[in-house]
C-alpha positions as CSV (number, residue, x, y, z in Angstrom):
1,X,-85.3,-43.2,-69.9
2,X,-84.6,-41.0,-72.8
3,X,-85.7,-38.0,-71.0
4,X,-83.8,-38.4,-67.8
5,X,-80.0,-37.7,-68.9
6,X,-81.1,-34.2,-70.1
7,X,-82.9,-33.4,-66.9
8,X,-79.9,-35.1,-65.2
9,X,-77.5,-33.2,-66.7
10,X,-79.4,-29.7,-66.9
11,X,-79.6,-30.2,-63.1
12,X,-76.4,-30.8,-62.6
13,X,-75.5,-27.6,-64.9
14,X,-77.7,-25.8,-62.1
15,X,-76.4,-27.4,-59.0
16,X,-72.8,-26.5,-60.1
17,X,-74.4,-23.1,-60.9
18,X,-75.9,-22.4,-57.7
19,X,-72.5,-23.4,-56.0
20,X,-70.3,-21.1,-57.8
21,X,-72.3,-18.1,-57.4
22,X,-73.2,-18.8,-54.0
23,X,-69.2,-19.2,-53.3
24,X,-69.1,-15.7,-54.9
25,X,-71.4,-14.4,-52.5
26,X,-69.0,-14.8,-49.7
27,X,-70.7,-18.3,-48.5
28,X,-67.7,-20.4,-46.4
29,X,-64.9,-17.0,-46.9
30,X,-62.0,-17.2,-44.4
31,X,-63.3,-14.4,-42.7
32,X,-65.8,-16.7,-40.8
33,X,-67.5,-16.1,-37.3
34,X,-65.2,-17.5,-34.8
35,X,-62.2,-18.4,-37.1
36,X,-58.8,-17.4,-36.0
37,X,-58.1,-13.6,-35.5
38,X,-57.8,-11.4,-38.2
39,X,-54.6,-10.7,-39.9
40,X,-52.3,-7.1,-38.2
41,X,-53.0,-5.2,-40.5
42,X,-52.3,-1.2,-40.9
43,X,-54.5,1.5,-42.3
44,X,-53.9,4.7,-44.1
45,X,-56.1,7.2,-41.5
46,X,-57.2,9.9,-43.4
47,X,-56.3,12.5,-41.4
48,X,-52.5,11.6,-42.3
49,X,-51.5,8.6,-39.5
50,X,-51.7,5.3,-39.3
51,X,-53.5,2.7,-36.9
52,X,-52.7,-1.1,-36.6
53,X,-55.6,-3.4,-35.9
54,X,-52.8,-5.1,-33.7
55,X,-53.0,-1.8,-31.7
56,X,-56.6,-2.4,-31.0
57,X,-56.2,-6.3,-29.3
58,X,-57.9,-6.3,-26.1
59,X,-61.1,-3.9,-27.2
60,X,-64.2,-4.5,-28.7
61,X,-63.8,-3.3,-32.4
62,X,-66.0,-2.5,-35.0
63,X,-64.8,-2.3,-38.8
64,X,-67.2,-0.5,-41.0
65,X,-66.5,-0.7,-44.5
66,X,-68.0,2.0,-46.9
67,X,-66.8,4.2,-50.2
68,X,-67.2,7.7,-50.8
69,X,-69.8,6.8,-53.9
70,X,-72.1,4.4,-52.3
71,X,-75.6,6.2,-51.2
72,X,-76.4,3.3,-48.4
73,X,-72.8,4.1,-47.1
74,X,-74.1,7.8,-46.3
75,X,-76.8,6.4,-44.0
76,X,-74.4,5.1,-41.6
77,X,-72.4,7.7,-40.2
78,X,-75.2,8.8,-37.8
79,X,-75.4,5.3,-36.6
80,X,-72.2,4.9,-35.8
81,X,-71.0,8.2,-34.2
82,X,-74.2,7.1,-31.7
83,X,-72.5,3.6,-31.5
84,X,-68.7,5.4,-30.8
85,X,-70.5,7.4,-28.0
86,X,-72.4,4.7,-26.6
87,X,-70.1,2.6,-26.5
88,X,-66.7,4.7,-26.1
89,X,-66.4,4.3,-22.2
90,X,-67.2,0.4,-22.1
91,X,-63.8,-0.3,-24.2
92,X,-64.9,-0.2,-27.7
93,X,-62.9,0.5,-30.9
94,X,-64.5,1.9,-34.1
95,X,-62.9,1.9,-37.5
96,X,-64.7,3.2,-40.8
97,X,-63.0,1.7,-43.5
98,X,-63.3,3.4,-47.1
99,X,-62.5,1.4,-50.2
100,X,-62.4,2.2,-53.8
101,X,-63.0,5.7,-52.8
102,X,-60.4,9.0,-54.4
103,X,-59.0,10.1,-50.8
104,X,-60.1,13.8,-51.2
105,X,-64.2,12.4,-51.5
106,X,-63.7,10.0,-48.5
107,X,-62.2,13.0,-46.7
108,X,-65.6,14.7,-47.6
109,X,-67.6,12.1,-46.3
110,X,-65.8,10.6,-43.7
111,X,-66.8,11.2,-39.7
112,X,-63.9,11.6,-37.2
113,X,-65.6,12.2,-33.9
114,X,-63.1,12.2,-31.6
115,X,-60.4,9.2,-29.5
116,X,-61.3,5.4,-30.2
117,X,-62.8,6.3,-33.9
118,X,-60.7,6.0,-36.4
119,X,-61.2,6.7,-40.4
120,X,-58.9,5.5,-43.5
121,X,-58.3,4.8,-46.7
122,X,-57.8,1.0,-47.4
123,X,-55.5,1.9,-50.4
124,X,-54.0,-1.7,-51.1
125,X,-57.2,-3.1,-50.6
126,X,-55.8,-5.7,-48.5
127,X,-58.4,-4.8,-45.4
128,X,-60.8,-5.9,-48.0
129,X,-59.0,-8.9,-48.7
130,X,-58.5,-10.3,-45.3
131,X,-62.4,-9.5,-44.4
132,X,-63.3,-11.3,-47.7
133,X,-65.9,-8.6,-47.6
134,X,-69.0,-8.7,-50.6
135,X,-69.9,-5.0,-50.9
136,X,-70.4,-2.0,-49.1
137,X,-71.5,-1.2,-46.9
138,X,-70.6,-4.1,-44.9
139,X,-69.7,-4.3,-41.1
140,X,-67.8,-6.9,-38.8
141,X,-67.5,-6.8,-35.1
142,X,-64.2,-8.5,-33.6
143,X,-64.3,-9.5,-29.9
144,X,-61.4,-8.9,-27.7
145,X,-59.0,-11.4,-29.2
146,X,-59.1,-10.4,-32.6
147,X,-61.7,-12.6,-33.8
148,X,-64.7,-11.9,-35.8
149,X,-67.9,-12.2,-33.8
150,X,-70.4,-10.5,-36.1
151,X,-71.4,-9.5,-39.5
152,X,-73.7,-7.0,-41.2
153,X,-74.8,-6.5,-44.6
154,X,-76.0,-3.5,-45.6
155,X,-76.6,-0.3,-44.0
156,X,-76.3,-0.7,-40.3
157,X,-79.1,-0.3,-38.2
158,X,-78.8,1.1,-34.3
159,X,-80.1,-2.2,-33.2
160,X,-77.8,-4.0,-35.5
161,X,-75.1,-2.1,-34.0
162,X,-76.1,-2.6,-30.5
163,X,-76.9,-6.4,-31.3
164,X,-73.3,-7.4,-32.7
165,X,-71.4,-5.3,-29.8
166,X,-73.3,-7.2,-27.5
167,X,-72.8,-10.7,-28.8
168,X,-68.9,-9.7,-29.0
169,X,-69.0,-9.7,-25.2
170,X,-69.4,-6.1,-24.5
């Protein structure tokens, strides 16, 4: 009997362990699949306007976030400038989203290909915020109404692309 309250109690010492750092993982964030749609919010484009997500309702939209210092984020442009072509005529929005990023390197690195792709500088970091996002890069997919239908971790991936577009009902 001895031996089981220090078990007991180192396991619970883990257990609350494993919850807390799982919660910091972005397990159970607001920005959950299917929850209500996603706060208006505005972004600073970096070619000196601005776009509102509220702009956007209606479309297909896919929010890439990314900073001007991550290697994985560099991977991604060539997906997603196939995605934007793809996928411009069938109603769907793209929006690269740089955080924690100096505004002259994201202007370096940042791809503008043309109407219906947009690229900015989440300043406040309040984009960030609202998509509770963990790191970059890291992309959501919102369906028509606002809401988020999809999430990827990591560099995106054609298929990945193609795969969350789809499932958003495009």
């Amino acid at each position: 009997m001895r031996r089981v309250g220090p078990f007991l109690a180192v396991l619970t010492v883990a257990l609350l362990l494993f919850v807390f750092f799982r919660g910091l993982a972005g397990e159970g964030r607001p920005a959950a699949l299917g929850a209500a749609p996603v706060a208006d919010l505005t972004l600073a484009l970096l070619d000196g306007g601005t776009l509102d997500l509220a702009e956007l309702r209606g479309r297909v939209v896919v929010v890439n976030f990314w900073a001007a210092w991550c290697p994985s984020c560099r991977e991604e442009p060539e997906v997603l400038t196939w995605g934007w072509r793809y996928y411009r005529s069938r109603n769907v929005a793209f929006v690269a989203v740089c955080v924690q990023s100096d505004p002259e390197e994201a202007r370096k690195f940042a791809v503008q290909p043309g109407e219906g792709y947009y690229a900015g500088l989440d300043e406040t970091g309040r984009w960030a915020q609202v998509f509770g996002i963990t790191g970059v890069p890291e992309t959501y997919v919102l369906d028509r109404t606002g809401r988020i239908a999809g999430r990827w971790v990591g560099p995106l991936t054609a298929a990945a692309l193609r795969n969350l577009v789809e499932a958003a009902g495009n």
